[in-house]
N, C-alpha and C positions, 0 to 999 in steps of 0.2 A: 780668572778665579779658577783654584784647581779642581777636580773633580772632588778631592776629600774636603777641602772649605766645604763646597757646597754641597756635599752630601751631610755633612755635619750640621751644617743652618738646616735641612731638610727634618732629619733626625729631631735636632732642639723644638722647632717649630709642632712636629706630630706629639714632641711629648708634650710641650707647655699645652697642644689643643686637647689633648687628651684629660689633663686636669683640670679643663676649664666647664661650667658649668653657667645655663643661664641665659640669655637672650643674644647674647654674642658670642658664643658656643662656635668656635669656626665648622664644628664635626657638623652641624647640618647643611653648610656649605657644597654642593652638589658637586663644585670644581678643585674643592680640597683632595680630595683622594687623588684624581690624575693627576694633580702638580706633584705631590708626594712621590707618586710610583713611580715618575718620568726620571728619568737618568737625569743624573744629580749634572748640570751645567749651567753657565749661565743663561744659555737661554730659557730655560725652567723657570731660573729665580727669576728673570726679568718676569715671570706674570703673576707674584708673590704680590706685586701691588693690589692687584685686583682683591684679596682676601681681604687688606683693610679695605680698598671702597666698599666690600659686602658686611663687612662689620661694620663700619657707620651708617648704613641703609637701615643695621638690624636697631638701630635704636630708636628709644620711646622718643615720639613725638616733640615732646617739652624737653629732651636732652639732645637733640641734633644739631650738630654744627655743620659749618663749610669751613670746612679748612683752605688757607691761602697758600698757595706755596711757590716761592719766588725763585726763579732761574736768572741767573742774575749772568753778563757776558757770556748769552749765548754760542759769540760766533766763533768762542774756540772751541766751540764740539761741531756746529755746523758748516767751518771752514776746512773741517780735516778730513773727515770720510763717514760717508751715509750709515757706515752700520755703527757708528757709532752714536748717530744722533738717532736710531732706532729705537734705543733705549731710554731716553725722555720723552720719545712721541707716544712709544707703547703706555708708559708711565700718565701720561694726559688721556688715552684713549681707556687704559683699563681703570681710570679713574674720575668717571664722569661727574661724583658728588662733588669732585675739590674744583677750588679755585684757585687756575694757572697764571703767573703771571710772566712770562717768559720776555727778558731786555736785553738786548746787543745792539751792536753797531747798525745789521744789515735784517731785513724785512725774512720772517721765516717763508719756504718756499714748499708748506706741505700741501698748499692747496695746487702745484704748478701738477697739471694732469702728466708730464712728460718725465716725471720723476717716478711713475709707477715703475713697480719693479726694483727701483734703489731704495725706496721708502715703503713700509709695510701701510699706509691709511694715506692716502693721497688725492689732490682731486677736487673740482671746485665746491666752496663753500656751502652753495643752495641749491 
């Protein structure tokens, strides 16, 4: 993505939280502002997830959901190159209200301790 794309989604994003008013107000969001200010790239937007899991946290009790969200033939992100499946683990890790269901051929390998350093959250399960 180029730096003007994603400066652009930056930009859209401050104005639409700018007019927004209300319980899910992203402006009280304490990690809104340094994704904002952070040089417009993808690794920026990769932590734009996290602002919706803080807006479904911010809701009334009797209106929260879990959301499902299906990865469906995983192993052609995780057959090709680590930094590329960095971006669906961050996406599971900055989003701990939703529910993942990630399906491919071959067993994901984020718990293998020996993958630290290819993989940003790695390492055994308990």
């Amino acid at each position: 993505m180029s730096s003007t794309c994603s400066g652009r989604v930056s930009r859209t994003f401050a104005a639409g939280a700018e007019n927004r008013t209300g319980y899910g107000c992203p402006l009280t969001c304490t990690r809104l502002a340094p994704l904002l200010e952070s040089e417009p790239s993808l690794e920026a937007l990769s932590f734009y997830p996290h602002l919706l899991a803080w807006e479904l946290h911010q809701l009334p009790d009797d209106k929260k959901i879990t959301p499902v969200i299906l990865l469906d033939t995983f192993e052609d992100i995780a057959d090709r190159h680590r930094d590329l499946e960095r971006l669906p683990q961050r996406l599971v890790w900055l989003m701990p209200n939703c529910f993942f269901v990630i399906s491919g051929r071959n067993r994901l390998q984020w718990a293998v301790s020996a993958l630290h350093g290819e993989l940003d959250y790695t390492g055994p399960t308990t």
